[in-house]
N, C-alpha and C positions, 0 to 999 in steps of 0.2 A: 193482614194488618197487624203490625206489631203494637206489642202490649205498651205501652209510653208512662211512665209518672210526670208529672209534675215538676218544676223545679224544688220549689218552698217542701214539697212533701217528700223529695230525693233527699234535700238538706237535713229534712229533720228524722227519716229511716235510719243516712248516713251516722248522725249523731248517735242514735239511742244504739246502731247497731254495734258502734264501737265503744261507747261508755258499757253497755253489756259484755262484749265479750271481753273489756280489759277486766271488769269485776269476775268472770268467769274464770279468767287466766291467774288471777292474782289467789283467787279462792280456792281454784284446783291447786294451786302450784304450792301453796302454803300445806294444805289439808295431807298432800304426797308429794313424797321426792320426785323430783323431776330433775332431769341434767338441763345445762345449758341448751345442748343442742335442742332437744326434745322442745322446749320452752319459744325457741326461733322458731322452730316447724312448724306449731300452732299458730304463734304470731302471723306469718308468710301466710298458713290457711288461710286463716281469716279475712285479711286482706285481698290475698286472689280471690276470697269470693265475691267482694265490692267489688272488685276491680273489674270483673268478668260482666256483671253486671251492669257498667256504666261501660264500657266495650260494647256489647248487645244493646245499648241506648235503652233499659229496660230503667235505670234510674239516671237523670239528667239534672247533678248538681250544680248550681248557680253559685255555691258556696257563701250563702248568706250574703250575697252582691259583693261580694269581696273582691274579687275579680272580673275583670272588665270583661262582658259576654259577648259571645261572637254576632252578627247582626246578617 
């Protein structure tokens, strides 16, 4: 049996996971030099790790009803 969330609690993982790591990215990147490039590879991280996750149906965003759900 795979592990499943929720919609409303996929939405609101999705949210806090991305308002964190953009404070993470803005805090590191301020604090040390970082290049551009280096700066994109974080960004793509992070992302492929949501991404991976809603792939695996392990979080199933509804996106705040934003978009019309499949039936």
């Amino acid at each position: 049996m795979k592990f499943r969330i929720n919609p409303l609690a996929s939405d609101i993982i999705i949210s806090i996971y991305a308002i964190a790591t953009l404070y993470f990215r803005f805090k590191f990147e301020s604090e040390t030099y970082t290049t551009p490039i280096l700066s994109v590879v974080m960004g793509i991280c992070f992302v492929l790790i949501i991404w991976v996750l809603i792939k695996l149906k392990i979080l199933n965003p509804n996106w705040f009803g934003l978009l019309n759900s499949k039936t």
